[in-house]
C-alpha positions, 0 to 999 in steps of 0.5 A: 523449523517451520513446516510452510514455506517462508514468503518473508524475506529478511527486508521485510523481517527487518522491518518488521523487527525494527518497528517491533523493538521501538513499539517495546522501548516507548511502552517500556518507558510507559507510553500507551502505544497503539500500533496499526499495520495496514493491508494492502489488499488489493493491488496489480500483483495480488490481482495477476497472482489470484488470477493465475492461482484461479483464486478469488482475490479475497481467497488470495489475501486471506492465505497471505495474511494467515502466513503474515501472522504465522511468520511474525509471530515465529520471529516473535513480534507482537501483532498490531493493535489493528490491521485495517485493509484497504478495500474496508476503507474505499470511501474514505480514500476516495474522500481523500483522494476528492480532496488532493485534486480539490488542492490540486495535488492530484490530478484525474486522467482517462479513469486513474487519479495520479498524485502531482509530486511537484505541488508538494515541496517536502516530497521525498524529504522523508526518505531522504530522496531528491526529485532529481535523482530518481528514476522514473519507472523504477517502482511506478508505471511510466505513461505518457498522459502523466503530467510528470513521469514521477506522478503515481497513480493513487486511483486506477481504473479497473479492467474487465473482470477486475475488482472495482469500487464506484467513484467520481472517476468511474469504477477502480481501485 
């Protein structure tokens, strides 16, 4: 049995194993698997949970990840060969992000930046979803300045107090 508290729920778990045993099966087979998991660390949750824990954000993502490993590592999955965080790679979101709007898949709006999911075609092929059928609001905020209710926010503008990073589009995340 294990001591800490279990913050990952069995869909996480099954990802993770998912992932796990097809990782095993290629390097089984010979194949030189280089395998990375990145961090979100940084988002709207993690914010509003350090705030109300009276923690730095970086406090907070830390303990978050020490527990990540704990549990993998209990479900006996082997760790990433890197675990990038997101806050480690701002400029090269931002040069991504510069380069959707000069290709008019995104779209700056009062200091966020949202992807345009209708300028691309093969949107939600992958997850077998149809634009059509989804809900807007569901998993993204819906505000009325979006061009499509659909359209998701990939820069946001910070708020006071809020972790934030220099773009063309003011200081956010």
């Amino acid at each position: 049995t294990c001591a800490l508290p279990i913050y990952c729920h069995v869909g996480h778990a099954r990802a993770y194993v998912a992932f796990d045993m097809m990782r095993r099966y290629l390097m089984h087979q010979g194949f030189h698997v280089n395998y990375v998991q990145n961090f979100t660390d940084i988002d709207d949750k993690i914010i509003q949970r350090a705030q109300e824990n009276q923690v730095s954000v970086d406090q907070l993502t830390q303990e978050n990840i020490q527990r990540f490993y704990t549990e993998m590592d209990a479900l006996n999955i082997l760790r990433a060969d890197a675990y990038p965080r997101a806050t480690a790679h701002i400029p090269q979101i931002i040069a991504l992000i510069e380069t959707l709007i000069q290709n008019n898949h995104a779209y700056p709006i009062d200091g966020d930046v949202c992807f345009a999911i209708d300028t691309f075609p093969g949107y939600g092929k992958l997850s077998k979803k149809v634009l059509e059928d989804l809900e807007a609001g569901a998993r993204v905020d819906v505000t009325s300045s979006k061009r499509n209710p659909l359209d998701f926010v990939l820069w946001k503008a910070s708020k006071p107090g809020e972790p934030s990073w220099e773009s063309p589009w003011g200081k956010g995340r």
